[in-house]
C-alpha positions as CSV (number, residue, x, y, z in Angstrom):
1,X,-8.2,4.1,-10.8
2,X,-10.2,2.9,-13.5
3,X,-7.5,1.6,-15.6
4,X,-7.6,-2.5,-13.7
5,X,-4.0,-3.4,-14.8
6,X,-2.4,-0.4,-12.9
7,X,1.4,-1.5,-13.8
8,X,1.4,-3.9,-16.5
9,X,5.3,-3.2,-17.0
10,X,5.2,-6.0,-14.1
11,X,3.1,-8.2,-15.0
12,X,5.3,-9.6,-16.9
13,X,8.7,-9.4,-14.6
14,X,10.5,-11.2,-13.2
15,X,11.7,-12.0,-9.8
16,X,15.7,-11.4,-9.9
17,X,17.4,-11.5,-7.0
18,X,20.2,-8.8,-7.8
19,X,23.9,-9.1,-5.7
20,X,23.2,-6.5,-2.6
21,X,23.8,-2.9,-3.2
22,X,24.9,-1.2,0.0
23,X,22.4,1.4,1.4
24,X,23.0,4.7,1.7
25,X,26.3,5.0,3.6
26,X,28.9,2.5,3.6
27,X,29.5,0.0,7.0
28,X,25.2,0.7,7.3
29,X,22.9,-2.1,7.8
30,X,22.3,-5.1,4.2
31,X,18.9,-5.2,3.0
32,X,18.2,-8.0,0.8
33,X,14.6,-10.4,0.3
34,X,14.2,-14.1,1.2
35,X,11.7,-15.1,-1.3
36,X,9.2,-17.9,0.1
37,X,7.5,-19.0,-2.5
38,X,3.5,-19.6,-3.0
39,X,3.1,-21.8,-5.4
40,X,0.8,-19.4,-7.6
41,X,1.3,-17.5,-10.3
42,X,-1.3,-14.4,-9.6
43,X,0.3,-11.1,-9.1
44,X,-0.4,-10.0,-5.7
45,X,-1.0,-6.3,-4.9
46,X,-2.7,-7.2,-1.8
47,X,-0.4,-7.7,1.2
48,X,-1.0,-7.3,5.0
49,X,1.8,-8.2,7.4
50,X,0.7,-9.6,10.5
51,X,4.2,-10.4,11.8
52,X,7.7,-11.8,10.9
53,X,5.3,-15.3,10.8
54,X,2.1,-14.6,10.2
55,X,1.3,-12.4,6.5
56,X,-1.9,-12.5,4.4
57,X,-1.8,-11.4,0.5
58,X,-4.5,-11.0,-2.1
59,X,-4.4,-10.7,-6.2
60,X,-6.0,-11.6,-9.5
61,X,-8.3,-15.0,-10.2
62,X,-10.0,-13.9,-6.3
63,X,-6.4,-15.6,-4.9
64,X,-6.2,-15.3,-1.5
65,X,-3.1,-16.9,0.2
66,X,-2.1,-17.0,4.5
67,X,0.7,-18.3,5.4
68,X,1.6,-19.0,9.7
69,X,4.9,-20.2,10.1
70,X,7.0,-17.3,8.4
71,X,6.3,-18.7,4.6
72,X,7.5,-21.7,4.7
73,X,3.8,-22.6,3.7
74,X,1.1,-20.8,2.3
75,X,-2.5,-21.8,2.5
76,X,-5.6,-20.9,-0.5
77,X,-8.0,-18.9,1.3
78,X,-9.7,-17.7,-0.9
79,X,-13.4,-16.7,-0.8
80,X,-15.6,-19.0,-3.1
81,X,-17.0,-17.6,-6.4
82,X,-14.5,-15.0,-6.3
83,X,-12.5,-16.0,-8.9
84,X,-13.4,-12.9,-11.2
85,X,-12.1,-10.1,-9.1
86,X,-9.0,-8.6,-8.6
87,X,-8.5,-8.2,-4.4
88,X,-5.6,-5.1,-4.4
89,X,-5.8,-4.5,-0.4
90,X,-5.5,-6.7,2.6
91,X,-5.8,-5.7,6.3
92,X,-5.3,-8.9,8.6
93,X,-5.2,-8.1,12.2
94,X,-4.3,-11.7,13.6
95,X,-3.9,-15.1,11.7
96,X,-7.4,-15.6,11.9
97,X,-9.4,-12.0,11.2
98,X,-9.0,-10.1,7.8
99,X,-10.6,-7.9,5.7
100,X,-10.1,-8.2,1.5
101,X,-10.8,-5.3,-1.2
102,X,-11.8,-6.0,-4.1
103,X,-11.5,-3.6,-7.3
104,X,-13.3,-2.3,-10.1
105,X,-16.6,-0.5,-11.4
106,X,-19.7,-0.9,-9.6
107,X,-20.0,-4.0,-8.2
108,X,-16.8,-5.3,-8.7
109,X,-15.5,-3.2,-5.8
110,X,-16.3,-5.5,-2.7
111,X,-15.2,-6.2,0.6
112,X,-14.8,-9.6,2.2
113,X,-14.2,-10.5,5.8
114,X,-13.3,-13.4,8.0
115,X,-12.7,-14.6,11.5
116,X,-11.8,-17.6,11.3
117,X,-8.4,-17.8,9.1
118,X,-10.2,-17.7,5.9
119,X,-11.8,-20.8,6.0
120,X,-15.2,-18.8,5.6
121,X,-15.8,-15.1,4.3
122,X,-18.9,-13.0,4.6
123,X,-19.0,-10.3,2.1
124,X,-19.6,-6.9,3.9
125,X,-19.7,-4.2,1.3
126,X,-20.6,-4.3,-2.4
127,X,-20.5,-1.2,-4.2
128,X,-24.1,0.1,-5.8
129,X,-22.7,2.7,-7.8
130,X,-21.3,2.1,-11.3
131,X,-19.3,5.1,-11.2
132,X,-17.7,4.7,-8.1
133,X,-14.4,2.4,-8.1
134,X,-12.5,1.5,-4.6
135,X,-8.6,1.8,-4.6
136,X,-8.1,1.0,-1.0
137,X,-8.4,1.1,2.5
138,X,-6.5,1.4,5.7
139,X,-7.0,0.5,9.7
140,X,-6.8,2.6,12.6
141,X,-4.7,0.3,14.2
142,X,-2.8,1.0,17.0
143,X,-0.4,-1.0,19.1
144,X,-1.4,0.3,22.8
145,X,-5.3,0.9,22.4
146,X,-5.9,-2.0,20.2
147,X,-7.7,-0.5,18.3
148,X,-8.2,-2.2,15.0
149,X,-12.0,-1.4,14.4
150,X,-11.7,1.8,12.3
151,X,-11.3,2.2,8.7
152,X,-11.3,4.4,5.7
153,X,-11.8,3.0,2.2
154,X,-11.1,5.5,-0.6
155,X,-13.1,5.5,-4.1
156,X,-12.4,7.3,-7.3
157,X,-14.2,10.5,-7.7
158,X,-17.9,10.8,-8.4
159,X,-19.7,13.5,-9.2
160,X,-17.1,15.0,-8.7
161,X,-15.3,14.6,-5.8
162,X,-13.7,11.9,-4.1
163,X,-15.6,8.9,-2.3
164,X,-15.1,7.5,0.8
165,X,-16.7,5.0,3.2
166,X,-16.3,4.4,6.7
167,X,-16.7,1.2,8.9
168,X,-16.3,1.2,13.1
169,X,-16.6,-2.4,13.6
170,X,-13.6,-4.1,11.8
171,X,-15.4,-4.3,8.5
172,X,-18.3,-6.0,9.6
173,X,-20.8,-3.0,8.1
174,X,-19.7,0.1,6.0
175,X,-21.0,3.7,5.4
176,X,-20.0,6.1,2.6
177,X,-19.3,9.6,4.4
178,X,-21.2,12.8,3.6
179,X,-18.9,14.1,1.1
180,X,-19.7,18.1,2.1
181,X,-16.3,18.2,3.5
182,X,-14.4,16.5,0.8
183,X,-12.1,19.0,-1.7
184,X,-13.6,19.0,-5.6
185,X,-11.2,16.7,-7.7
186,X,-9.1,17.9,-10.6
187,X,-9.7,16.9,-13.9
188,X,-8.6,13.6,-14.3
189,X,-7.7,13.1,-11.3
190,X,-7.9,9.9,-9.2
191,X,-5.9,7.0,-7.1
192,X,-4.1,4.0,-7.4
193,X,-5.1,0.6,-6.9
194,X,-1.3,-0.6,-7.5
195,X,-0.3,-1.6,-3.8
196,X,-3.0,-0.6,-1.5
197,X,-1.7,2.4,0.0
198,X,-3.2,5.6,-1.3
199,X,-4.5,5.9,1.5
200,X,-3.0,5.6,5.4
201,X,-5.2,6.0,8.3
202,X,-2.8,6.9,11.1
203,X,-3.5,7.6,15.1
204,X,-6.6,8.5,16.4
205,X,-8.8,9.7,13.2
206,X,-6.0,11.2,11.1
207,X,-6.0,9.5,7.8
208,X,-4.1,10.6,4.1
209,X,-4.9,9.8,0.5
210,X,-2.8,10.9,-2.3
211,X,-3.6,11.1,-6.3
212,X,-2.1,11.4,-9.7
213,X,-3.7,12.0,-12.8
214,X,-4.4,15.4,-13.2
215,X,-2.0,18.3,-14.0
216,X,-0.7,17.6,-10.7
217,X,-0.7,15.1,-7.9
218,X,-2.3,16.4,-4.6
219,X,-2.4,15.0,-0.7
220,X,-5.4,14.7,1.2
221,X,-5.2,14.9,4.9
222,X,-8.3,14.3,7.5
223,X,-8.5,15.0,11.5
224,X,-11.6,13.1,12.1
225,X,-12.2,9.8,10.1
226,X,-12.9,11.4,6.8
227,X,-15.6,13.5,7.3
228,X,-13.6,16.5,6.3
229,X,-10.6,16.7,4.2
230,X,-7.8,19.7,2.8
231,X,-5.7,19.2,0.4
232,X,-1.9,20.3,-0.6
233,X,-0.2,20.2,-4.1
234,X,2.3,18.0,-4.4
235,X,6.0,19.1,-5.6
236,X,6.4,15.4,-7.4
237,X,5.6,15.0,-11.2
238,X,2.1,14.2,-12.7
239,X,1.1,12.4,-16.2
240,X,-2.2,10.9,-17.4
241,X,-0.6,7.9,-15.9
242,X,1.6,9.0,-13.0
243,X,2.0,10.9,-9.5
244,X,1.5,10.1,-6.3
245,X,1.2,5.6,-5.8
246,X,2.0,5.1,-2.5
247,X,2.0,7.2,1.1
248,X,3.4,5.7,4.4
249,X,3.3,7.4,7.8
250,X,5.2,6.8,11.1
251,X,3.6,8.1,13.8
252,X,1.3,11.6,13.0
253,X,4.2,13.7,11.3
254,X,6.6,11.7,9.7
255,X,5.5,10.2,6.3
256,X,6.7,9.7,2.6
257,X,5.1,9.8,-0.7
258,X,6.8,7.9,-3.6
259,X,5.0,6.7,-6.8
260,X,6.2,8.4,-10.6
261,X,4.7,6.9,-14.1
262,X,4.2,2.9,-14.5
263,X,3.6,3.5,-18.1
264,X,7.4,4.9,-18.5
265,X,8.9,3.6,-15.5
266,X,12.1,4.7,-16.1
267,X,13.7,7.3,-15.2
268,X,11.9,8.1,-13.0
269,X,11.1,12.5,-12.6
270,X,10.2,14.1,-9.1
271,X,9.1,10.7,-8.1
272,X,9.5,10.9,-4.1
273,X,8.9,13.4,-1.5
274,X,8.4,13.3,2.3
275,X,7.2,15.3,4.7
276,X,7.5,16.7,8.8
277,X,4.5,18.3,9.7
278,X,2.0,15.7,9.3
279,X,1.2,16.2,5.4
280,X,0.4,19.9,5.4
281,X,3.8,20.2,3.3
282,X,6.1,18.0,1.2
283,X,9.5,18.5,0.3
284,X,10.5,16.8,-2.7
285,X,13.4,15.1,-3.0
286,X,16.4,16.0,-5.3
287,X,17.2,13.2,-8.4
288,X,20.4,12.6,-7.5
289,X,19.0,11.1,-4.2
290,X,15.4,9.6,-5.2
291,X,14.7,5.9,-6.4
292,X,15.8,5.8,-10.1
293,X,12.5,4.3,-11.4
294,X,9.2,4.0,-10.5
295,X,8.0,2.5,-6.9
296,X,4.4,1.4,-6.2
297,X,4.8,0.8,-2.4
298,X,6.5,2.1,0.5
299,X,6.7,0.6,4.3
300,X,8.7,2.4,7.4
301,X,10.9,-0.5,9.1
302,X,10.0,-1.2,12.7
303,X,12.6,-0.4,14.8
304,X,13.5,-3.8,16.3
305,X,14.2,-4.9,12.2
306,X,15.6,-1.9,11.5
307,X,17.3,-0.8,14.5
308,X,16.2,2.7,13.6
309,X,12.7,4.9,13.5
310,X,13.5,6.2,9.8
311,X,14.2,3.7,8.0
312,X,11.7,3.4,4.8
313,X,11.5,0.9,2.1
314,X,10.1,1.3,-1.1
315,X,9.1,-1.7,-4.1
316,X,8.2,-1.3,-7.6
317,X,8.8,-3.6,-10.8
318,X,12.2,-2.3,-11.2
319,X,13.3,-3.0,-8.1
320,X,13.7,-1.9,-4.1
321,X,14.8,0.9,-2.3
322,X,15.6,1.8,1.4
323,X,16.3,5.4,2.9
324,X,17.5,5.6,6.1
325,X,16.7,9.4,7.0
326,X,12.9,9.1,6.7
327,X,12.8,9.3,2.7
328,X,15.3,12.2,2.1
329,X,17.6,10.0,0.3
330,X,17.3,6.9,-1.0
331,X,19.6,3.8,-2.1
332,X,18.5,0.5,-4.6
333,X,19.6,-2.9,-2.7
334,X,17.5,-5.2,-5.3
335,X,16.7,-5.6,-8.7
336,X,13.5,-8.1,-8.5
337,X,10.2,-7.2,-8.9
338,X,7.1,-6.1,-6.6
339,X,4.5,-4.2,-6.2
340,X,3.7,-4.2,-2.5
341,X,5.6,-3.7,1.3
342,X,4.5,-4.1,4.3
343,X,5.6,-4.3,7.9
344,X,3.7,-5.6,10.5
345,X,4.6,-7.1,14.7
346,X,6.3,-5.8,17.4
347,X,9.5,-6.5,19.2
348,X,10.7,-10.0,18.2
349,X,7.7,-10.3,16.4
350,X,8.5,-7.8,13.9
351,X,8.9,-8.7,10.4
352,X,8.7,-6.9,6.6
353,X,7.4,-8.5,3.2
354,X,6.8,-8.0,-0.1
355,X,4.7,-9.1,-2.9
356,X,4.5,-9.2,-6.8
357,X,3.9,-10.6,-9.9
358,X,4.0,-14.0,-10.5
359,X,3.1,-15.5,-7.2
360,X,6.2,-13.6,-5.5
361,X,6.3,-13.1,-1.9
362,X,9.4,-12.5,0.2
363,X,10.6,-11.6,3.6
364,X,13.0,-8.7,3.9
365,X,16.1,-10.1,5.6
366,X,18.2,-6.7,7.4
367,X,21.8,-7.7,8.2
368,X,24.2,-6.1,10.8
């Protein structure tokens, strides 16, 4: 989205830790976050959890922050010279390999990678074309192949039609795809850069971008890697500055969409949806039952933090949300402000945070 500020109604929040709201039914499992904080005060959009230990985020002044031991320290990372961009997306695969995205016209959208924990980057991808603006990007990654090499990075349309560009070796070069295959764009229509996932690359070369903007939001879904896309209306509401912010999949059928108007944040109109066939349809879900105001971010809960495979979360500056039926229904547990959520680890491993305005970053703490 060409508009850099995406949510200003947080950039001015602040982080309140409300007294925990039950989800959904009573004698469920707490939610509530353990803030661990940064010492910064950039708002950080960019987020990419590693583990319950190991978590990477990115934001405004070129701040890049890594922290090892679960929060209790966070290390400045960040790329020299970059202290002019905005980086909105993080993908980290390990404590010492990540990739950065930078936003904006032209050359400000960029793309920054390192192997060795930050202490050096190598930029990778700088955009030629003034029109073109990069939202975000997301990894092929998958927990049994290990495969984290493949990734999609989604720009605003031009000409037209959406962008995209492609790398197979974990950022190290990219390609912008043919765009025969790609849909025409509404009128206005384009993504948001508020939490780095418009777009969702899930198993094998199945990947999802969603939009807002136009007269309504729509869902684009691709089979293999983004050379050809279709496209679904979305039931949830669309504004000049509202629709579709955030999409999160579990495996290739289950996903939500959540997002609604950061300009008027509250209430929030036909501002969720979710899906069972792998994006081809959405179902939206009913008021009474949706997040009251508008979310930027959404994350499913691994299992071993959750204790269940349906289990979603969803941020925004207004506060959190979790749904325990795979986005059907959804309850607020927190009043604080973020922007991002992710999830990242295995097993014992396994671990969910947050980011946000004002240098926040917290863990999400589940109780029995």
């Amino acid at each position: 989205m060409r508009i850099l500020r995406v949510a200003a109604v947080a950039a001015g929040g602040l982080l309140l830790m409300s007294q925990l709201i039950p989800a959904q039914a009573t004698g469920g499992p707490s939610y509530k976050w353990s803030v661990t904080p940064t010492g910064s005060t950039a708002q950080f959009r960019g987020l990419s959890a590693v583990s319950k230990d190991v978590a990477w985020v990115g934001g405004t002044e070129g701040q890049v922050l890594r922290t090892v031991d679960g929060g209790k320290h966070w290390q400045n990372v960040s790329p020299p010279g970059a202290g002019a961009l905005q980086f909105r997306d993080v993908q980290a695969f390990d404590a010492k390999r990540a990739v950065i995205l930078s936003i904006g016209n032209g050359t400000d959208s960029r793309v920054y990678r390192t192997s060795d924990g930050g202490k050096s980057w190598t930029e990778t991808f700088r955009n030629p074309d003034q029109p073109a603006f990069y939202d975000c990007f997301s990894f092929h990654t998958d927990q049994h192949s290990h495969d984290d090499q493949r990734g999609l990075a989604l720009s605003d349309p031009v000409d037209g039609k959406f962008r995209i560009a492609a790398t197979g070796d974990g950022g190290k070069s990219w390609k912008v795809l043919p765009n025969a295959g790609m849909p025409a764009a509404l009128p206005g229509e384009f993504a948001f850069a508020a939490s780095g996932t418009c777009l969702a690359a899930g198993p094998a070369r199945t990947a999802w971008f969603a939009t807002g903007g136009g007269d309504r939001p729509r869902v684009f879904r691709t089979s293999d890697g983004g050379l050809h896309w279709t496209v679904v209306d979305s039931p949830m509401a669309a504004s000049p500055e509202g629709g579709i912010f955030s999409l999160a999949f579990r495996g290739s059928l289950t996903g939500v969409a959540i997002g609604g108007d950061y300009k008027f944040p509250e209430p929030a109109t036909r501002a969720a949806s979710y899906t069972n066939d792998g994006g081809r349809t959405w179902k939206l879900v009913p008021a009474d039952k949706a997040p009251k105001s508008y979310r930027s971010g959404a994350s499913f809960i691994p299992p071993a933090v959750a204790w269940s495979l349906s289990t979603v979360v969803a941020v925004g500056p207004l506060g959190s949300d979790v749904s325990r039926d795979g986005g059907r229904s959804w309850k607020q547990f927190d009043d604080g402000s973020f922007d991002s959520i992710e999830c990242g680890g295995y097993g014992v491993h396994a671990g969910c945070w947050a980011s946000g305005a004002k240098g926040a970053v917290a863990k999400l703490v589940v109780g029995r």
